[in-house]
C-alpha positions as CSV (number, residue, x, y, z in Angstrom):
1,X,16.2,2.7,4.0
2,X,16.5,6.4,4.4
3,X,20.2,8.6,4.1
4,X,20.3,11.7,5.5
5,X,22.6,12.9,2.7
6,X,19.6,12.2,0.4
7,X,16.7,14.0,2.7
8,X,18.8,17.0,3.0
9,X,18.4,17.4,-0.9
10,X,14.3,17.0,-0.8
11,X,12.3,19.9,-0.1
12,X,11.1,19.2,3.9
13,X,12.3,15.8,3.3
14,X,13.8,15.3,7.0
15,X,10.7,17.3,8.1
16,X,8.5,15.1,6.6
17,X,10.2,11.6,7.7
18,X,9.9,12.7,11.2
19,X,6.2,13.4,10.7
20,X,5.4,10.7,9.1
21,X,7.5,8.3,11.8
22,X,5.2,10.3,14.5
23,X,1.9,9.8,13.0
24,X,2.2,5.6,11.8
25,X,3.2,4.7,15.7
26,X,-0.1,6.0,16.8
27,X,-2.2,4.3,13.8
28,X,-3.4,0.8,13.7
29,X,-5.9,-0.2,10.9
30,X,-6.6,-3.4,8.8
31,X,-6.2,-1.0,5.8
32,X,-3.3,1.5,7.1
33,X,0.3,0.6,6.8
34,X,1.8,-0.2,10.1
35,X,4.6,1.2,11.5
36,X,7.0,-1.7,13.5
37,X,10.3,-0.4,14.4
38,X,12.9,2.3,13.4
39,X,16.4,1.6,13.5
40,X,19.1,4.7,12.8
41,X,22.7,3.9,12.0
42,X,24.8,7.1,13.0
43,X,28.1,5.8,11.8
44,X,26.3,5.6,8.1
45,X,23.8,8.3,8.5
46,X,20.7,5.6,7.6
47,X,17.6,5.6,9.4
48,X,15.7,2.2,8.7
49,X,12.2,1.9,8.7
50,X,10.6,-1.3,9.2
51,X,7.5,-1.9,8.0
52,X,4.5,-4.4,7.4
53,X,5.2,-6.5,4.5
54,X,3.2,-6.2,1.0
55,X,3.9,-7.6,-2.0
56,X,2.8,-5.3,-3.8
57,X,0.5,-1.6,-5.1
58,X,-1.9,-0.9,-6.9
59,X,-0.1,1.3,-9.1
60,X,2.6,-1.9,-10.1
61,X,-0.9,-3.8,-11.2
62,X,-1.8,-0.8,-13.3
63,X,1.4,-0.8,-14.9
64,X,1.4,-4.9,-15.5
65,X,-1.6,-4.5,-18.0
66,X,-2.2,-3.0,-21.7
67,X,-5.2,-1.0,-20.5
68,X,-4.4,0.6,-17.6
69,X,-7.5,-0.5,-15.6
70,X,-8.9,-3.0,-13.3
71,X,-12.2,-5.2,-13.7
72,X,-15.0,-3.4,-12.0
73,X,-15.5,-5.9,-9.2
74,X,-12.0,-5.6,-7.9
75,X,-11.9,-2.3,-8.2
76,X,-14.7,-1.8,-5.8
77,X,-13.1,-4.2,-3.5
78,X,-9.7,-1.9,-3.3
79,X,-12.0,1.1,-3.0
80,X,-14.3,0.2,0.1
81,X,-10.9,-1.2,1.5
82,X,-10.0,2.6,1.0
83,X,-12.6,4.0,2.3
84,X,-12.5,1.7,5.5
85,X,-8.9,3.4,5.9
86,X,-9.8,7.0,4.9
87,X,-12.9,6.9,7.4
88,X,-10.3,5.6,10.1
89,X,-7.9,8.2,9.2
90,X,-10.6,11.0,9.7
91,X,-12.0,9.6,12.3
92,X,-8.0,10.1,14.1
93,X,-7.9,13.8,12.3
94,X,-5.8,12.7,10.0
95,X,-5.5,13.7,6.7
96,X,-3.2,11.9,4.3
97,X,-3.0,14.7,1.4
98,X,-1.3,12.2,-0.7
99,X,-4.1,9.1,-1.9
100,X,-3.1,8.1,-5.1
101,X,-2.8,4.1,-7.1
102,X,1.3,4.2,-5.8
103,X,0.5,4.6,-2.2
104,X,-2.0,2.1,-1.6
105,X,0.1,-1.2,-0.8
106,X,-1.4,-5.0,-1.3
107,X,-0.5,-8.1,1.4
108,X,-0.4,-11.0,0.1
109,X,-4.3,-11.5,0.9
110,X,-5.5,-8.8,-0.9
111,X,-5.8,-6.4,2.2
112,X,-5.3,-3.3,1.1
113,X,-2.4,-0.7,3.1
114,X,-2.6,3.3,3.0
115,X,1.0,4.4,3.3
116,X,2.7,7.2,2.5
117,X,2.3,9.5,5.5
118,X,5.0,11.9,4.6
119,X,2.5,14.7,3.6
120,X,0.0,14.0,5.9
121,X,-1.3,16.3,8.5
122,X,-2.7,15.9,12.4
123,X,-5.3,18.4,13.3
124,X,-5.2,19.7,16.5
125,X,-7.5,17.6,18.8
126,X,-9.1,21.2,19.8
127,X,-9.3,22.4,16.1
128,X,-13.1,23.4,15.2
129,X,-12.8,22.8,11.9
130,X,-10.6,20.7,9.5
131,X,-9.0,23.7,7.8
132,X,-5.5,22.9,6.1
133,X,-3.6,25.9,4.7
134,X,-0.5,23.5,2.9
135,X,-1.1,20.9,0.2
136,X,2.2,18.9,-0.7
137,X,0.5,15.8,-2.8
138,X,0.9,15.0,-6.1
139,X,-0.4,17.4,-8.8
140,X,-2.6,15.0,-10.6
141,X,-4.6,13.9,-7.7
142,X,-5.2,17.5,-6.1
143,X,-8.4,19.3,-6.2
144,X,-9.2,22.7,-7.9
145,X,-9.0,24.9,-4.5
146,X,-5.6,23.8,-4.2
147,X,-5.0,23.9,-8.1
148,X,-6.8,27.7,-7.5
149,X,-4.1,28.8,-4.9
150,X,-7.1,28.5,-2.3
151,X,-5.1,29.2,1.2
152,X,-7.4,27.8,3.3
153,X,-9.0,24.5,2.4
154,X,-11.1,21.7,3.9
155,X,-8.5,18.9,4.1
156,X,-11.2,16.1,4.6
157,X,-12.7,17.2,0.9
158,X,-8.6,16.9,0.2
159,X,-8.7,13.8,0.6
160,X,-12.3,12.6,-1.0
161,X,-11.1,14.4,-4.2
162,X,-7.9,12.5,-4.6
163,X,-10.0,9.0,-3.6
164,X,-12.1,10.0,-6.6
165,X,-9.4,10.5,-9.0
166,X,-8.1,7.4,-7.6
167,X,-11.3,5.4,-8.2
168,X,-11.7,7.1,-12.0
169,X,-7.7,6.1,-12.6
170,X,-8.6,2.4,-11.6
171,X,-11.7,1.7,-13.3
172,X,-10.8,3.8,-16.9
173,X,-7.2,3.6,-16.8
174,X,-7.2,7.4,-17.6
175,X,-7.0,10.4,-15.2
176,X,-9.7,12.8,-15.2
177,X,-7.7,16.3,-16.0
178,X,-4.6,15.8,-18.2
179,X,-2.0,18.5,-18.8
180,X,1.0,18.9,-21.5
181,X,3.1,20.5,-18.2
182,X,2.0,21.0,-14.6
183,X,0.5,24.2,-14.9
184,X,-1.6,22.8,-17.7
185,X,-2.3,20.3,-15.7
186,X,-3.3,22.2,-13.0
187,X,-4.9,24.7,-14.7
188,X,-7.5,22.2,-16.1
189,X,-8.0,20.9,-12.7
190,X,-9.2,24.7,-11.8
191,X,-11.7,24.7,-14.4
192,X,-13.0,21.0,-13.1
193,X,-14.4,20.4,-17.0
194,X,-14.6,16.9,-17.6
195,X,-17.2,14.1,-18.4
196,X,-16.8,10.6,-17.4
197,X,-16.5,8.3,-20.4
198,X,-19.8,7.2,-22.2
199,X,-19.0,3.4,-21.7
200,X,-18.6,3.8,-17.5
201,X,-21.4,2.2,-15.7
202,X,-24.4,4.6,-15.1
203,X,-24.1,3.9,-11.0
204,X,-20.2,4.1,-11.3
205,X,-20.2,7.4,-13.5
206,X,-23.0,9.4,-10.9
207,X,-20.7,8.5,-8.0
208,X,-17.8,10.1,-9.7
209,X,-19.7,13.1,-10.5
210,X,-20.7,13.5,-7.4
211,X,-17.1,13.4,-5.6
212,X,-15.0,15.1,-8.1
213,X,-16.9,18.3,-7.7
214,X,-15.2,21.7,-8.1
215,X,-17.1,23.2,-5.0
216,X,-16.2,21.2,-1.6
217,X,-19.4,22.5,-0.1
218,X,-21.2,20.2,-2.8
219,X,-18.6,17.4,-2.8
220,X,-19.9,14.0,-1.5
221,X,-18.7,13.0,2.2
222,X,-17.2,10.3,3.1
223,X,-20.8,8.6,4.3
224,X,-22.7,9.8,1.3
225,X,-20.0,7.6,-0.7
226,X,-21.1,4.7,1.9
227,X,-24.7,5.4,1.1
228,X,-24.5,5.1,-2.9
229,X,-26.1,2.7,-5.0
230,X,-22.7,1.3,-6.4
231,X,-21.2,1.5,-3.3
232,X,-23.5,-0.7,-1.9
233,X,-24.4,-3.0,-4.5
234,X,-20.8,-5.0,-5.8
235,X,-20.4,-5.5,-9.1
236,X,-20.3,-9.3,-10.2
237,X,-17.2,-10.7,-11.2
238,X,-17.4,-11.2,-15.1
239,X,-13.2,-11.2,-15.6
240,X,-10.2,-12.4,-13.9
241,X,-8.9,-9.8,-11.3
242,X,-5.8,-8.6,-12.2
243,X,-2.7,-10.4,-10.1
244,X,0.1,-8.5,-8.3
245,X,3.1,-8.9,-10.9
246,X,6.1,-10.4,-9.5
247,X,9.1,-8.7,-8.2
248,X,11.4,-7.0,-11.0
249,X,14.9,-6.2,-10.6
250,X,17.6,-7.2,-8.5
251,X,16.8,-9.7,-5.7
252,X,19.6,-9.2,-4.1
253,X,18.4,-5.4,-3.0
254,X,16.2,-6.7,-0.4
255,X,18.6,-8.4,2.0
256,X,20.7,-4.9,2.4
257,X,19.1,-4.2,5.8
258,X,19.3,-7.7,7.2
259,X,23.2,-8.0,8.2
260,X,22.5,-4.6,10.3
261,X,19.5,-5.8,11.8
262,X,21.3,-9.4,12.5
263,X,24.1,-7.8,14.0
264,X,21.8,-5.5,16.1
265,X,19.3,-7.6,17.7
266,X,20.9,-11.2,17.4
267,X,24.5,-11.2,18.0
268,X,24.4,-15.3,18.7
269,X,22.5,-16.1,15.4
270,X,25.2,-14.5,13.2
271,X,25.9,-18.2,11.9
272,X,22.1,-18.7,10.9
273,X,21.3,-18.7,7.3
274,X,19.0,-15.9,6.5
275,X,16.5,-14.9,3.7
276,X,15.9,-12.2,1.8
277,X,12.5,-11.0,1.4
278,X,12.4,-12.2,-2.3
279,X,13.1,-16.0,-0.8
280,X,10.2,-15.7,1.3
281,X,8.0,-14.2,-0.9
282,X,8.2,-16.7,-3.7
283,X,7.4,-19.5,-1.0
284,X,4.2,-17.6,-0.2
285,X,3.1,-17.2,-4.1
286,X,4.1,-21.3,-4.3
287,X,1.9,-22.1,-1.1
288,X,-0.9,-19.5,-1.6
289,X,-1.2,-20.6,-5.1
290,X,-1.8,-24.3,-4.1
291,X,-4.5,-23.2,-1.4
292,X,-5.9,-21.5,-4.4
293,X,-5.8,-24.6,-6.5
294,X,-7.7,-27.0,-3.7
295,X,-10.2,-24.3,-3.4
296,X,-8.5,-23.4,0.1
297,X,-8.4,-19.3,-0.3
298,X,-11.4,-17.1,0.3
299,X,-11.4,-13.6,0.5
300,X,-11.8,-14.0,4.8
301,X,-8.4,-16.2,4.9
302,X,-5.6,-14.7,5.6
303,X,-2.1,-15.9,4.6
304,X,-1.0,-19.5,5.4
305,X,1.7,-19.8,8.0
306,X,3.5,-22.2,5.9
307,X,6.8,-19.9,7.0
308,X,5.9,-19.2,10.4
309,X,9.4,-19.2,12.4
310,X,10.9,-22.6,10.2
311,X,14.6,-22.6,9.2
312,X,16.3,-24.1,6.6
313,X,19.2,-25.9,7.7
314,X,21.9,-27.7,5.4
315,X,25.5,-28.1,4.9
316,X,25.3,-27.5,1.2
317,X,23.8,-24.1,0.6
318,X,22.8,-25.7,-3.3
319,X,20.6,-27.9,-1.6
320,X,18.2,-25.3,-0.3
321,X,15.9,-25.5,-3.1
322,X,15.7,-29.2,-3.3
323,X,14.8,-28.8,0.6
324,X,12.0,-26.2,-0.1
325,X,10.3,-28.7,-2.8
326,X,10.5,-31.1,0.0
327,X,9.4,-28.9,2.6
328,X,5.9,-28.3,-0.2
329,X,6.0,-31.9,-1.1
330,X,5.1,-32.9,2.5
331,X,3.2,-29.9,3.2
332,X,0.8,-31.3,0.6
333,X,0.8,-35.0,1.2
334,X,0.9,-34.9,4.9
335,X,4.1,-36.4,5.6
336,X,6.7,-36.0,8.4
337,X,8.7,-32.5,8.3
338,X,12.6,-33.7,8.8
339,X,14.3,-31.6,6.3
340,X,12.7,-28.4,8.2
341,X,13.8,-27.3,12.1
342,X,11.4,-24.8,13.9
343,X,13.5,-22.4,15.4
344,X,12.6,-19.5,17.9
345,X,10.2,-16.8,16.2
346,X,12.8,-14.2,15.4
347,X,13.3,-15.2,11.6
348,X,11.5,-13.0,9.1
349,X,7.5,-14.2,9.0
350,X,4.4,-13.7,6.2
351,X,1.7,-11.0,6.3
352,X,0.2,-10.4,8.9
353,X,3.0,-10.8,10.7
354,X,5.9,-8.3,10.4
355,X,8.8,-8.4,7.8
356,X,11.0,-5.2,6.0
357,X,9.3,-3.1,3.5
358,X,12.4,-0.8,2.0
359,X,11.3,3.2,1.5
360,X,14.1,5.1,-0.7
């Protein structure tokens, strides 16, 4: 949900919403965010976007752990899922300025979402080069010639950088140049001296060398990252991945939007009970976890459609949670389904269909 009172106060914020609203209708990519509707309120000066529903980032899985890291093996699953995106991206002349852990989104499947587009840049589908002369991103993740006050720059080597800061951040739990304040910080990005840790797998450690390197000219492309040994070879799986941690905070922050978008688009449904995204994410973790337990869920299957279009109906709004344990109970044992009515497909549904994802 986006205020205009609020964009006014960030530096190109309305600038950069109205970019970014431009570029995701024209993107669609297994691992780019998609872009499903915008809705403006002009009485209350709110522009909702609605977007395709995660459950989570990478950066919230960072967070959820003491070390700060993820096992090898799923971070090389996240990272070719990033690459798949970036090459995309490219590929469109897109550059996203901006990859970092806290824009790369999770569905519920493990399919992993660039988003984020409000930096991003189009090239002009006559440009001869991919020359950028603005970099907006966050300090941490840019590279020296924007750290250097460069003012012409290759924004495809932009974007490998911050990918290979992105990749060191996941697999150590540390950042490659550290800084008491941000000209430190950027400062020691300028001078591009660092080391990968002693402990980092040999294959893992020569791939970062070769992308965070302080002269783009000699900075590995995105198909010489396709073509190295780690890249290539996936690292076995020797530890538990690391789970998306539950939702914290107030549940009831998710359902802001829906009386709007009720009153909007279905005037005759206004009696219909309704849930917020919170409702219908805990019934995915429920289900997903049992296809998990019966050895259901492989990497290939997406999300069950246990939720596809089914409403809840009852006189005695207590009773809803005694009619979702049915609702699993028969699920499981193959029973009949009376406690649940299937209803035209305009309630909220799971990844990969459409439901809201909130942007303050």
């Amino acid at each position: 949900i986006l205020t205009k009172r609020k964009l006014r106060r960030i530096p190109n914020g309305e600038q950069n919403v109205r970019s970014e609203i431009k570029l995701l209708r024209k993107l669609q990519h297994r691992n780019v965010i998609e872009l499903l509707d915008v809705l403006y309120n002009e009485q209350k000066q709110k522009m909702y976007l609605i977007m395709e529903y995660c459950v989570g980032g990478l950066q919230e899985m960072l967070d959820s752990v003491p070390e700060k890291r993820l096992p090898i093996h799923q971070a090389h699953d996240y990272f070719v899922q990033l690459l798949d995106g970036l090459e995309y991206l490219h590929g469109r002349g897109i550059i996203h300025k901006d990859i970092k852990p806290g824009n790369l989104l999770l569905t519920l499947d493990q399919t992993l979402k660039i988003s984020d587009f409000g930096v991003a840049e189009a090239l002009d589908i006559f440009a001869p080069t991919d020359e950028c002369t603005t970099g907006q991103g966050s300090p941490a993740f840019q590279p020296p010639e924007i750290a250097n006050g460069h003012e012409v720059f290759s924004g495809f080597k932009v974007d490998i950088w911050s990918t290979g800061v992105t990749l060191y951040n996941i697999t150590t739990g540390l950042y490659p140049f550290e800084g008491d304040n941000i000209y430190k910080l950027l400062e020691n990005i300028g001078k591009c001296e660092w080391n990968p840790p002693q402990w980092l797998e040999p294959r893992l450690a020569d791939l970062l060398v070769n992308i965070l390197q302080a002269d783009p000219r000699k900075r590995f492309t995105l198909q010489q990252i396709r073509h190295h040994e780690w890249f290539l070879c996936a690292p076995d799986a020797t530890s538990p991945p690391v789970p998306i941690p539950p939702l914290k905070g107030d549940w009831n922050r998710c359902s802001t939007v829906l009386p709007y978008l009720l009153a909007h688009h279905y005037e005759k449904d206004r009696d219909m009970p309704y849930y917020t995204e919170h409702d219908v994410n805990e019934m995915a973790r429920l289900q997903h976890d049992q296809y998990t337990e019966d050895g259901l869920y492989d990497r290939s299957y997406l999300a069950p459609p246990m939720m596809e279009s089914l409403s809840f109906h009852s006189d005695d709004p207590g009773s809803e949670t005694e009619m979702r344990r049915a609702y699993y109970q028969q699920q499981n044992s193959g029973s009949g389904r009376s406690t649940v009515e299937k209803r035209p497909s305009r309630s909220f549904s799971l990844s990969p269909k459409p439901s809201i994802k909130h942007m303050i």
